[in-house]
N, C-alpha and C positions, 0 to 999 in steps of 0.2 A: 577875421572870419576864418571858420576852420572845421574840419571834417571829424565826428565823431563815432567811435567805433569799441568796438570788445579789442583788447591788449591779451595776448594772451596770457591764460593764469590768472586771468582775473577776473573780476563780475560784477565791473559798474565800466560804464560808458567812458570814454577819455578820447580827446581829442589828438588826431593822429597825422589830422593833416594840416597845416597853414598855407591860407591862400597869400601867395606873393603879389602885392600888387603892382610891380614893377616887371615883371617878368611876365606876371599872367597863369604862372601854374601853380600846382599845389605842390608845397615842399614838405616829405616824407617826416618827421618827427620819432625820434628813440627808434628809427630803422625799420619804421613799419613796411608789410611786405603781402601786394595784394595777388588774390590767386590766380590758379589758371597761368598765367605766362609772368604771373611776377610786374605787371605795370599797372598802371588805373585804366581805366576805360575811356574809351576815344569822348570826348565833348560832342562832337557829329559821329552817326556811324557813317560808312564807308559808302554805304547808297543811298544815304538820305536818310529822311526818318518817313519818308513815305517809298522810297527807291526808285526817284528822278534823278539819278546819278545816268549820264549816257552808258557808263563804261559798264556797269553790269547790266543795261539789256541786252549789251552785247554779246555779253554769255548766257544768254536765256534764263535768267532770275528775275522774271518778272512777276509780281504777284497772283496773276492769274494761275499764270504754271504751277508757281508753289502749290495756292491751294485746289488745282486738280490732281497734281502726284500727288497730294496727301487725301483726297477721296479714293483715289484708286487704291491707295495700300489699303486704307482703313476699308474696305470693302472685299478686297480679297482675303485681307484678314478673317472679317467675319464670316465668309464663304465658308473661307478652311475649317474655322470650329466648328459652324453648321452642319457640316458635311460629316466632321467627328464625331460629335453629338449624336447626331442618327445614326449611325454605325454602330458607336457604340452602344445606344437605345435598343438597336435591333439585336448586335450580340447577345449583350443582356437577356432580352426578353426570352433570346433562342437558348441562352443557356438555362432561365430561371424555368422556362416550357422542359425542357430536356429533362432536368433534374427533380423535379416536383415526383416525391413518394409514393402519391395519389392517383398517380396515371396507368391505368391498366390495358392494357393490349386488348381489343374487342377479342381476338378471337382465343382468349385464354376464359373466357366467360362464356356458360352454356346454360341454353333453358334447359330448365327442368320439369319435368313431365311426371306429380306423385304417380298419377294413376298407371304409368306405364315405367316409372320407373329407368326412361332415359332421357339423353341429353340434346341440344340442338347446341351447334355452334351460334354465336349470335352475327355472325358473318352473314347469316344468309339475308334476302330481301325482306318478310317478314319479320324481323329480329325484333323490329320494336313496336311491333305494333303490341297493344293493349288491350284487356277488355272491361268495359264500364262496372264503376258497380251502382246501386242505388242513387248513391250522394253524389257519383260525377267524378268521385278519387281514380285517377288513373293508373297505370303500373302500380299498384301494391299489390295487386292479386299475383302482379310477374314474380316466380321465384326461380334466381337462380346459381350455377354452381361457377362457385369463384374457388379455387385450391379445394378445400374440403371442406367448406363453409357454403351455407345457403344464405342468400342474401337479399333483399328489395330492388329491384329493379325501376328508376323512376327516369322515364324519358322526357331531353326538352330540345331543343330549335336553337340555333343561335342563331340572332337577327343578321338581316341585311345580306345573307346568304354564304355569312366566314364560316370559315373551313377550320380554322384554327382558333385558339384561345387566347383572347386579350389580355393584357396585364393585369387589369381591374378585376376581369373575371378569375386571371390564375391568383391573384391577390384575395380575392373575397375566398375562392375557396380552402385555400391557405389557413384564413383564419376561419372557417366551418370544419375543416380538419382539424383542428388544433382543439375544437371544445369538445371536451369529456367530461361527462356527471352523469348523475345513475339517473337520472329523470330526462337525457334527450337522448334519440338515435343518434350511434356513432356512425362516422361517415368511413364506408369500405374505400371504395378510390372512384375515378370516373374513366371511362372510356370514350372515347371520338369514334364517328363515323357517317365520314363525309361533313352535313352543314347541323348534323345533331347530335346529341349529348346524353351517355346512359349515368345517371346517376345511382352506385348502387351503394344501399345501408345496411345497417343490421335488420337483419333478421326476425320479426315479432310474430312469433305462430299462430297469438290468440286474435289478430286483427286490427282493427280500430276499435276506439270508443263508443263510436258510432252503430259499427256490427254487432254491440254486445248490445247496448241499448235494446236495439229494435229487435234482435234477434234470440237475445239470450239475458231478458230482465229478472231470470230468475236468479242469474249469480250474483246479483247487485246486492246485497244485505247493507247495512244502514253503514257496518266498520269497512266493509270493502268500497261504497263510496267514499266516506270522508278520506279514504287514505288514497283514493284517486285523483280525489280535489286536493291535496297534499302533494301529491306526485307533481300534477299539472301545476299548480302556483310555483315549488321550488323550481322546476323546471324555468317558465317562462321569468322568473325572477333572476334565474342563473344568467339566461339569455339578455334580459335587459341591463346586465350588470358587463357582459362584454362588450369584442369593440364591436359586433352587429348590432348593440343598442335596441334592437327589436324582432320580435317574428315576423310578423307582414302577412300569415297567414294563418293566423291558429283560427282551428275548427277540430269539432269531436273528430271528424274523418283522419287530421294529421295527430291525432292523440294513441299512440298504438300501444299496445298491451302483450307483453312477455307472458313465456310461461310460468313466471311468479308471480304474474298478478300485479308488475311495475307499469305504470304508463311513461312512456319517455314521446316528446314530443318529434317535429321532422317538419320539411318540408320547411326548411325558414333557410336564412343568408344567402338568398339566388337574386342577381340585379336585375335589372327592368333589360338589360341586352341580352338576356337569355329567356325565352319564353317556352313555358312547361306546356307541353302538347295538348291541347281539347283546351283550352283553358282562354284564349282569346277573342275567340265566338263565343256569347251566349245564346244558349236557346231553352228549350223544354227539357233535353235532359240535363244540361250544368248548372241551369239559371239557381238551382239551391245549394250551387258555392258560394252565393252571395249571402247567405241567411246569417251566416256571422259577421258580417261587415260592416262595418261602423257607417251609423246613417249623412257623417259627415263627408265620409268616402264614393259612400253611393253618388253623394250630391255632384261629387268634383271626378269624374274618370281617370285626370290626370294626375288626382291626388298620392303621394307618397305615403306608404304606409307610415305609421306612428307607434310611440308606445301605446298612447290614452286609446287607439286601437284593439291594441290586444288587450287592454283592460277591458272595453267593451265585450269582444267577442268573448273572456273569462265569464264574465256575467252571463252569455247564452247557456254556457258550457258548464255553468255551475247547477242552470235549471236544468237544464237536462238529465244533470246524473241524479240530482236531489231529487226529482221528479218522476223518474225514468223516461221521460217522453221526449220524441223528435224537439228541433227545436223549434220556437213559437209554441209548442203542443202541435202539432201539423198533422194529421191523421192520413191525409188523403194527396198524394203527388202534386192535384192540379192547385196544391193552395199557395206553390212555394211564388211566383209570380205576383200574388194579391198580398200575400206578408210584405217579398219586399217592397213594391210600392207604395204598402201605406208605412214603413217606415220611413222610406224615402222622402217623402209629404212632412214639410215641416208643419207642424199647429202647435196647437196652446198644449194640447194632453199626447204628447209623442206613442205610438204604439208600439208595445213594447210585450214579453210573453204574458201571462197570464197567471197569478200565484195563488197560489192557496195557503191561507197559514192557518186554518183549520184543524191542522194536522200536528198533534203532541211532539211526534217524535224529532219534529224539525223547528231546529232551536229558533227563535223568534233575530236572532241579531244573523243568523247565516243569511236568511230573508232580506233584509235590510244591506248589507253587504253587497249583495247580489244585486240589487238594486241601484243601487250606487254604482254599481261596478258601468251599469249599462244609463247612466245620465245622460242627458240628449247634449250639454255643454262639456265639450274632452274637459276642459278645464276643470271639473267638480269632478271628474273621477279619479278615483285615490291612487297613488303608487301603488307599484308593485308589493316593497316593501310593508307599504300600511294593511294594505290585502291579507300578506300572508302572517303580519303579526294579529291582526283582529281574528284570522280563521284559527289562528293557532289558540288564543284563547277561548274561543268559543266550541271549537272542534277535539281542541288537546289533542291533537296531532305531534305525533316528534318522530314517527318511521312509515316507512311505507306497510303496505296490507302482511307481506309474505312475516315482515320482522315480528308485526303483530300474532300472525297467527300462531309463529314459532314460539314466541312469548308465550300464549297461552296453551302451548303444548306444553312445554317446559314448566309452566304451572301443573298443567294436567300431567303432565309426567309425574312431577314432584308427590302434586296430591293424590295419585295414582299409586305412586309410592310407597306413603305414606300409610294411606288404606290398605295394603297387602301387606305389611310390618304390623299393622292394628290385627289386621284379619288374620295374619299366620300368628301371632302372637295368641291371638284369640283360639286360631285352630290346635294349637299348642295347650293352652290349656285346656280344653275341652279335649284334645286326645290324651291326655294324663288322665281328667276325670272319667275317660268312657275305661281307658288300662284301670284307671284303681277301683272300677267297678266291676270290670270284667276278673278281677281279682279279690271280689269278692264273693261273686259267685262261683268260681273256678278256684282250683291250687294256685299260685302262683307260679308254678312252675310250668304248668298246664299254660295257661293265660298267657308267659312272656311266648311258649313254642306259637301260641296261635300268632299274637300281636308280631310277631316276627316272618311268619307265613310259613313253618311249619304242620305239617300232621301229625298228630299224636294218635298213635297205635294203642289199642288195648294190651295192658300186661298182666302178668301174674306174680304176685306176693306171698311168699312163703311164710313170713310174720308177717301179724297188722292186728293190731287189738281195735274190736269196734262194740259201741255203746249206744243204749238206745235209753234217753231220761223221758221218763213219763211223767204226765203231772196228774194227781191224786184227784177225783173226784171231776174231773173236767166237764164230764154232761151235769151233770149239779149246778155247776159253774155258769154252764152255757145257759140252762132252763133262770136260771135265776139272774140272768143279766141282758143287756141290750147288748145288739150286733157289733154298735158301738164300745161299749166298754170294755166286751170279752177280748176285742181284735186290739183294743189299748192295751188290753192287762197280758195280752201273749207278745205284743213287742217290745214290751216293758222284760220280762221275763228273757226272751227270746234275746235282746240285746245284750244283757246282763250275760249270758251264756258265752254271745258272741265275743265280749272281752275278755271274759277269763281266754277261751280259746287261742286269743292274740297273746297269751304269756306261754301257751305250751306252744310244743312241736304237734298240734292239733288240726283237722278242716273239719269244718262244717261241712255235714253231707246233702242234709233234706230236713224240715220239719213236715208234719203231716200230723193237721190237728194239734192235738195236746203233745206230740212226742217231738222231740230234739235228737237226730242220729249225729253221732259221728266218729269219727277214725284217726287211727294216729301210728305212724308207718308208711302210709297212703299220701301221697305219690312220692312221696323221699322216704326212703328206705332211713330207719332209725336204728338198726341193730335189735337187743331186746327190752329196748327204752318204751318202745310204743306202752305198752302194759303199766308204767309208773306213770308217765304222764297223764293215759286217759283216768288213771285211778285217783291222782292228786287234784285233776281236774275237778270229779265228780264229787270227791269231795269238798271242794270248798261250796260248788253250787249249793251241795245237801246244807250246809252248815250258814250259810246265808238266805238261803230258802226258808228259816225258821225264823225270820224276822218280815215277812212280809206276808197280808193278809189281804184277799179280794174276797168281795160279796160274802161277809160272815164267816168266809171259809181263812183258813191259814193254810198257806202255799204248804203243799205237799210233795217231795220230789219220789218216784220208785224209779230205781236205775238198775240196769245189768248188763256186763259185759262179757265180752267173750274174745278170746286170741285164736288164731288160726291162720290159712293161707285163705286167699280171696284173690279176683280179678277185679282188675276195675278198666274202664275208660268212657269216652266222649258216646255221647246216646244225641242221636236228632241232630236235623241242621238247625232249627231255629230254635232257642232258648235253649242252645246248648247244655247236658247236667252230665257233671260226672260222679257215673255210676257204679256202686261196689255188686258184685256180685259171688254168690256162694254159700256153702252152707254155713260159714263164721260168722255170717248177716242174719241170718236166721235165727240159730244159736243165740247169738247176740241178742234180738227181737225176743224171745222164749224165756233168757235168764232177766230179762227187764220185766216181762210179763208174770213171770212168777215169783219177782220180789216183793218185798214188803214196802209200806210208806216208809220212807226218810231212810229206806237202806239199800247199802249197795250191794247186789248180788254181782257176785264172779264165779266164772265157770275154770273147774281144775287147771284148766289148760293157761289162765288167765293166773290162778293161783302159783304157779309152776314159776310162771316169769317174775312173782311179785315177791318169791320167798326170800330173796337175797337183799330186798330193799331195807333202806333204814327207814322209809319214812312214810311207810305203809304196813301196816299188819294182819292177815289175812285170818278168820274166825273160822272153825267150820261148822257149816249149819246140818248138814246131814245129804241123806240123800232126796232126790225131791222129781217126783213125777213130771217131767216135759216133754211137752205133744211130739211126737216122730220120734223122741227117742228115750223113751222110756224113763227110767229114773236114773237120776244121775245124781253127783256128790256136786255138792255148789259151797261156798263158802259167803261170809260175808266181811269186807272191806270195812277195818273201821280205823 
């Protein structure tokens, strides 16, 4: 028989000890070596195996003893952690109270007074009181000044009559501090005073949802709804997606509206140990805070709010803006107590708002949606999520109202744009064509001083040769043709003239009737060119003029010119003409008038300028009687 044990170094069993059976003990084998004091352990212990040894009652080892000195330690023990624990619980809490970012000194916050444009400390005894509005929403009309920001004022109660802030509740707010997104109030800080609590947020100048609805349904357009019901899903979608898991209180009253036209939601993450002032009692004025309340809520008083909650109250709040109407449709204050009791009344046909799908411009699935949203079984009513993926295809929602509307500025900018590039382009050419006309009527030189905004002064021309072509038998012409045909056969003519002119240093003066004036010197000084040009002119007319035949007759041209000094300038304000004046205009008129068909008369003076040319030749015709001034030597151009 024999004792088996671990060897050290080793790691299988082996037997270490052999019992002797002459002797009676176990003999040690390869020098095993037991701990502690290096022996084996006694066969009897030393008081027994129950401790009926006399010799150690006599030192008070009796097992009673033992096991009351070991209740007493193990109890003072736990004392002492207890006692730690709480201590430390309490530092804690005092240090996490201390340090929280959120906490604002009451008397660093002041009302504000628009109409009088001062401040109250909120120190005083009134600080918190509020005043109603319609729905029963408390402090949101409070506005006041925090550093240089105005803010929401929203007061509440902490139960049971604490002065100070629980862990739970410095915890909940912690994580209501901490959520940011452009669809909820962000939270300013909170203030203590005494057994109540100012909670103050941002800022919303345009109100509630609510106040727009009933007060101001003209701003609602069909895009500024959907993108409020845009706003409010991503919003409570955001919310349900943190660690507050729910609102607990959505209604249009907690939906408020920026000066962009964003709704950001409020009034959510507060525990059941803080209670929001007016809000515990119902009566006649609050009782329609209940109008958004899930009918399974109403049932239970003690009920916890839920998500499938705020899905419910979504579905009020979607009729509402779709609608523009209070909610139920509620016209008249005393109906809010009769809604909510017959929702509260369970039956077969749950009551519920009233829809009209009558109406085109409201998509048939938004209806149905809305519907759903408000099932009398939480269970059938859809996620958040599924909510806001179904509105987004039905609605095509993907920004809020402001993004949209900058959208379609930026359109309208563009094609605003667009159109003044079309239009100046346009004006652009239409003021070329009114200058290249105004330059046909006028010099061009004349016409750039106007188009420029210059005055043009009358001058005086010392050289200017001017010609007056007449056309041969013209009242023959006139008797013998329609109104029609005579006024075709002189712009026919008349054109013909006006191109030749565009090869010389020429202008067109005036037609009048059968005769064609004009001038050449006039308004740009030419030296003593004027005189060849109007003469190379007149002749080509003459010589083209024999090929062309109206009413029986064959185009006949009589032409005379004359050189001399003349004035000219601008005549009238309206249908401006530039006019020559003098007796070289006259002259001119006299040696046309006493020409012959197809020939060009020139007067001496016209001859004088023309004797050096090579590519005119001047005849003389003799002397020849003309009105005013007697007779005179004329020659002919050929």
């Amino acid at each position: 028989m024999g004792v088996r044990g671990l060897v050290e170094g080793g790691d299988n069993m082996e037997i270490i000890y052999q019992y002797d059976k002459k002797s009676g003990h176990l003999v040690a084998i390869n020098g095993t070596r037991w701990p502690l004091n290096g022996s084996a352990p006694l066969n009897r212990p030393a008081c027994g195996f129950r401790g009926e040894n006399p010799k150690c009652h006599q030192r008070g080892l009796t097992p009673e003893s033992s096991i009351t000195t070991i209740a007493a330690s193990t109890t003072a023990v736990a004392l002492i952690a207890a006692v730690i624990f709480i201590g430390m619980c309490f530092i804690r809490r005092h240090q996490q109270s201390r340090s929280v970012n959120w906490l604002i000194p009451a008397n660093q916050v002041q009302r504000y007074f628009p109409s009088f444009g001062t401040y109250e400390t909120t120190g005083s005894s009134h600080s918190l009181h509020s005043r109603h509005t319609k729905t029963g929403t408390l402090a949101y009309r409070n506005v006041y000044v925090y550093g240089s920001q105005l803010v929401w004022c929203r007061s509440g109660q902490l139960n049971h009559g604490t002065t100070h802030l629980s862990g739970k509740l410095i915890k909940r707010i912690n994580m209501r501090s901490a959520l940011k997104h452009n669809n909820i109030v962000d939270l300013v800080g909170v203030a203590l005073e005494k057994d109540k609590i100012m909670i103050f947020s941002q800022y919303c100048p345009k109100g509630s949802l609510y106040e727009i609805i009933e007060e101001k349904p003209s701003w609602l357009s069909w895009d500024l709804k959907t993108a409020m019901l845009a706003d409010i899903i991503n919003g409570l979608a955001f919310i349900h997606s943190s660690d507050l898991k729910f609102h607990g209180a959505l209604k249009s009253p907690n939906c408020m509206v920026t000066n962009q036209l964003v709704v950001k939601l409020t009034d959510f993450g507060w525990p059941k140990e803080m209670t929001i002032i007016g809000q515990t009692v119902l009566n006649k004025q609050n009782y329609s805070r209940l109008l958004w309340t899930a009918p399974e809520i109403l049932r239970n008083s003690g009920a916890y709010p839920t998500r499938e909650a705020d899905i419910y109250a979504l579905g009020i709040i979607m009729h509402e803006v779709v609608f523009t109407v209070r909610p139920f449709g509620i016209f008249t204050d005393g109906m809010d107590t009769e809604v909510i009791q017959m929702v509260h009344n369970q039956s077969a046909s749950p009551y519920r708002p009233f829809v009209k799908t009558s109406d085109p411009v409201i998509p048939i699935d938004l209806i149905f949606a809305m519907q759903h949203c408000w099932a009398e079984d939480p269970l059938e009513r859809p996620k958040i999520a599924k909510v806001k993926l179904r509105l987004m295809r039905v609605l095509r929602f993907k920004d809020n109202y402001m993004d949209r509307v900058m959208r379609k500025l930026k359109h309208y900018a563009e094609d605003l744009e667009r159109q003044a590039m079309e239009r100046t382009q346009e004006l652009r050419v239409e003021k070329c064509r009114n200058e290249q006309l105004l330059k046909t009527i006028l010099p061009a030189t004349i016409a750039d001083a106007l188009i420029r905004g210059f005055s043009v002064e009358a001058e005086i021309f010392d050289s200017a040769t001017v010609a007056f072509v007449l056309i041969c038998d013209f009242a023959e012409i006139i008797l013998q043709s329609s109104p029609w045909e005579y006024v075709t056969f002189l712009n026919e003519v008349f054109t013909f003239f006006d191109d030749l002119i565009g090869e010389y240093d020429a202008y067109k003066v005036e037609t009048i009737s059968g005769t064609y004036m004009l001038v050449s010197g006039v308004p740009v000084r030419n030296g003593t060119l004027h005189a060849e040009y109007i003469g190379l002119l007149c002749s080509r007319a003459m010589l083209c003029s024999e090929k062309r035949i109206f009413a029986s007759h064959q185009l006949k041209l009589q032409i005379g010119l004359h050189s001399g000094s003349l004035a000219a300038g601008l005549v009238g304000l309206r249908m401006k003409r530039y006019c020559l004046f003098g007796d070289t205009v006259n002259m001119a008129s006299r040696m046309a008038e006493t020409s012959s068909p197809q020939h060009i008369q020139a007067s001496e003076s016209s001859r004088n300028l023309l004797k050096d040319s090579s590519k005119l030749f001047c005849l003389l015709r003799g002397d020849v009687p003309v009105k005013g001034k007697g007779i005179v030597t004329t020659f002919w151009i050929i």
